[in-house]
C-alpha positions as CSV (number, residue, x, y, z in Angstrom):
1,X,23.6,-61.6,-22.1
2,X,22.8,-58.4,-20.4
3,X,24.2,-55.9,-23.1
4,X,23.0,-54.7,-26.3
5,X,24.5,-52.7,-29.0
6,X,21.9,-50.9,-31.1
7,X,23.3,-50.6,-34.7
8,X,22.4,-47.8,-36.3
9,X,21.4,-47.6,-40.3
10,X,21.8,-43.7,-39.8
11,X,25.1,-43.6,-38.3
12,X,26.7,-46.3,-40.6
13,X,25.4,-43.9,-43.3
14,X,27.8,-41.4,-42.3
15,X,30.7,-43.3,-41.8
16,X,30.2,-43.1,-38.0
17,X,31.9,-46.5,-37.0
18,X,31.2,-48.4,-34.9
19,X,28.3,-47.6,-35.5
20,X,26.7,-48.4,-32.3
21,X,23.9,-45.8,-31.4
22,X,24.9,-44.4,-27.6
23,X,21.2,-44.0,-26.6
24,X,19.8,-47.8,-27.6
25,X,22.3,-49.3,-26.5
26,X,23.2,-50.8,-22.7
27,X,25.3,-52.7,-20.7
28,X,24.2,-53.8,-17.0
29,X,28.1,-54.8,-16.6
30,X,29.0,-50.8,-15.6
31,X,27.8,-52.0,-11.9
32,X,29.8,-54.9,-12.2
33,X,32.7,-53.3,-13.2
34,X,32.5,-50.4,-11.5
35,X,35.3,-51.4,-9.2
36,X,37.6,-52.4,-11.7
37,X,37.7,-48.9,-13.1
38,X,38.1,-47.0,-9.7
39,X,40.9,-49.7,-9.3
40,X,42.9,-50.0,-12.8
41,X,41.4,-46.8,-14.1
42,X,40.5,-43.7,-12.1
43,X,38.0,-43.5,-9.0
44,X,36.3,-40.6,-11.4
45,X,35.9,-42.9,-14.5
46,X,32.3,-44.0,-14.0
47,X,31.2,-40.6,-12.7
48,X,32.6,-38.8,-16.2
49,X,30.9,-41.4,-18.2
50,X,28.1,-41.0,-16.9
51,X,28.5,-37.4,-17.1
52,X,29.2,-37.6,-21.0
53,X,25.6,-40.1,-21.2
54,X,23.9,-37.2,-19.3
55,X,25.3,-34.7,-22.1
56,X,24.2,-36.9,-24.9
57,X,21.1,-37.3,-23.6
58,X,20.4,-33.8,-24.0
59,X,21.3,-33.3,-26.8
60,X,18.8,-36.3,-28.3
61,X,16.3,-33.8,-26.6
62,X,17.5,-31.1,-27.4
63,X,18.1,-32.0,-31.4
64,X,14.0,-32.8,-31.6
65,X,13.9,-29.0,-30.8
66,X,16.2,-27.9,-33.8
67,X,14.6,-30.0,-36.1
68,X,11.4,-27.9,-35.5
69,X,12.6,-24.7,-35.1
70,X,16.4,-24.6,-35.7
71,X,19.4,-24.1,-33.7
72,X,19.2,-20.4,-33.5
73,X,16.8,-19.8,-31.5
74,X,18.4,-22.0,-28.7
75,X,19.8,-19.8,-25.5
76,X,23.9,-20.5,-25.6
77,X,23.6,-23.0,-22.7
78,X,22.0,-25.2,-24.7
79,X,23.9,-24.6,-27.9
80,X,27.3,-25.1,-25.6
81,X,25.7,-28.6,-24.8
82,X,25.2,-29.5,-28.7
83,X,28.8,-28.6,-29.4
84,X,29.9,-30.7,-26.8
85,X,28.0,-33.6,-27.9
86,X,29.7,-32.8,-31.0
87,X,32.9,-33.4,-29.5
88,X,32.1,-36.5,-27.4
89,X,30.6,-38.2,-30.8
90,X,33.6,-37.3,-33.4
91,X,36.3,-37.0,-30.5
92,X,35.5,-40.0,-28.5
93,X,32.8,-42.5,-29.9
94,X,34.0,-42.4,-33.4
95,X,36.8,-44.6,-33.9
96,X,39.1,-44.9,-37.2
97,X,40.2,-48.4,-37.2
98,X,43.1,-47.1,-40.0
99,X,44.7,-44.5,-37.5
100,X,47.6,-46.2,-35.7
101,X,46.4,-44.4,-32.6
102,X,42.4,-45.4,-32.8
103,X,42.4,-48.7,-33.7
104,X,43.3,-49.5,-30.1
105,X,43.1,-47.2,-27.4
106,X,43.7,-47.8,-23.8
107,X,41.3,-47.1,-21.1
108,X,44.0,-45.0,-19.3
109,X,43.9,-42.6,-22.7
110,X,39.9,-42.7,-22.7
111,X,39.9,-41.7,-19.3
112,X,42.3,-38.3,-20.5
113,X,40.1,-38.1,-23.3
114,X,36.7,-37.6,-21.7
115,X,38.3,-35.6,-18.7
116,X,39.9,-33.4,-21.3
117,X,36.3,-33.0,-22.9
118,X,34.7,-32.5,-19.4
119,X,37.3,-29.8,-18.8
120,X,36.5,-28.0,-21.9
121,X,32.7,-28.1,-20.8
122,X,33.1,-26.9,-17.4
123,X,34.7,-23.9,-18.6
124,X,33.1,-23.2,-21.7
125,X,30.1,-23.5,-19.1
126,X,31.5,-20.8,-17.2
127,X,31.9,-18.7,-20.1
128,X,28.3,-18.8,-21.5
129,X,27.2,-18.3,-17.6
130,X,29.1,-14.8,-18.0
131,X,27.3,-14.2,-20.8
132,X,30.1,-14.7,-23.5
133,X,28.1,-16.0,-26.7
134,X,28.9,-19.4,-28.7
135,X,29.9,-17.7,-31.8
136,X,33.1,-16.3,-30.1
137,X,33.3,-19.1,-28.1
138,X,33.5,-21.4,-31.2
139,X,35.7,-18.9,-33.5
140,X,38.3,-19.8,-30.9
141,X,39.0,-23.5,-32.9
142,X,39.4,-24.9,-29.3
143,X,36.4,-27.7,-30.1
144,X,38.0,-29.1,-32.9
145,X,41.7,-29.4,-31.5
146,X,40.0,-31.5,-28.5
147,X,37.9,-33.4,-31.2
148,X,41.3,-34.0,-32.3
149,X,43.2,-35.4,-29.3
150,X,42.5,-39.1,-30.1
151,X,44.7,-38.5,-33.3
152,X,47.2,-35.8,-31.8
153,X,48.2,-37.6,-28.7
154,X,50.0,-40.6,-29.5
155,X,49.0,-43.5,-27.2
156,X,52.3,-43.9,-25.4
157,X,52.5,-40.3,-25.1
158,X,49.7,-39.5,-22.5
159,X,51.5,-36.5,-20.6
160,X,50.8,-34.4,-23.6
161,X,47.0,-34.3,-22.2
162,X,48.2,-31.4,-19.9
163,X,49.3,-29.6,-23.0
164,X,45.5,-29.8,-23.8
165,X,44.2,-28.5,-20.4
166,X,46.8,-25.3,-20.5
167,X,45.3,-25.2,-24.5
168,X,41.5,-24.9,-22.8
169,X,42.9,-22.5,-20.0
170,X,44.6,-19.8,-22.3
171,X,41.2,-20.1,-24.7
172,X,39.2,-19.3,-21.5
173,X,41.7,-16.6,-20.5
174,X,41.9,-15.3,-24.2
175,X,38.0,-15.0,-24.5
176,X,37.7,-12.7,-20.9
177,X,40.4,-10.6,-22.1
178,X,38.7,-9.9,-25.7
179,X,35.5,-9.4,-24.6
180,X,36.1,-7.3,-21.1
């Protein structure tokens, strides 16, 4: 068959649907398909998702950490990482099959989705590096509106993803200027 989808008790539990676990599961079609995306897609799709794996997988790692000693005590690079995990799982992998807009979604508007999510990273990322600290960076809402894109942006209405990037742009700019 060469895939697997490892269900999840844990995530079913709270109401993650599908509730396919990110980390158990594979696919050895990405290779395969690989060239359909750069074609139909974008040349970057395989390289973000694989990019947003890479950001999961750290913060599986980084989550065995909390549990022993709790988030706090984590420098902001690393809580920036779990917030963004936060926003790949609720933003893109959890799917509302009662929303008009998530029960189908097309791979043009995933592809907007996890650049928009990549975007915020990078320059969140730059933020932290500059030693601006997570708390102001999270006061800022900006997490949640991108968790919200999937319901926001209307799936014949894909040029409003820009809106989004000019959003994560004046949040950057708005967080240098208050804490200059």
């Amino acid at each position: 068959v060469r895939c697997f989808w490892g269900l999840d008790k844990s995530l079913a539990y709270s109401r993650h649907f599908p509730a396919i676990h990110w980390l158990t599961s594979y696919s050895e079609y990405l290779t395969d398909l690989s060239h359909w995306y750069q074609d139909n897609v974008s040349p970057q799709f395989v390289d973000y998702r694989n990019r947003l794996m890479a950001l999961l997988n750290q913060e599986s790692s980084l989550l065995e950490i909390v549990k022993l000693i709790g988030s706090d005590v984590l420098p902001d690079d690393q809580k920036l990482v779990l917030e963004i995990a936060r926003v790949i799982r609720l933003g893109f992998l959890q799917q509302n099959a009662f929303h008009k807009d998530d029960t189908c979604v097309s791979m043009e508007k995933q592809f907007l989705m996890m650049d928009t999510i990549l975007y915020l990273y990078k320059q969140a990322r730059t933020l932290v590096t500059m030693g601006h600290p997570m708390s102001v960076l999270k006061s800022e809402n900006i997490f949640d509106r991108v968790i919200s894109i999937k319901y926001d942006v209307p799936n014949d209405r894909l040029e409003m993803f820009a809106q989004y990037h000019r959003d994560i742009d004046e949040f950057y700019q708005k967080v240098l200027e208050k804490n200059a």
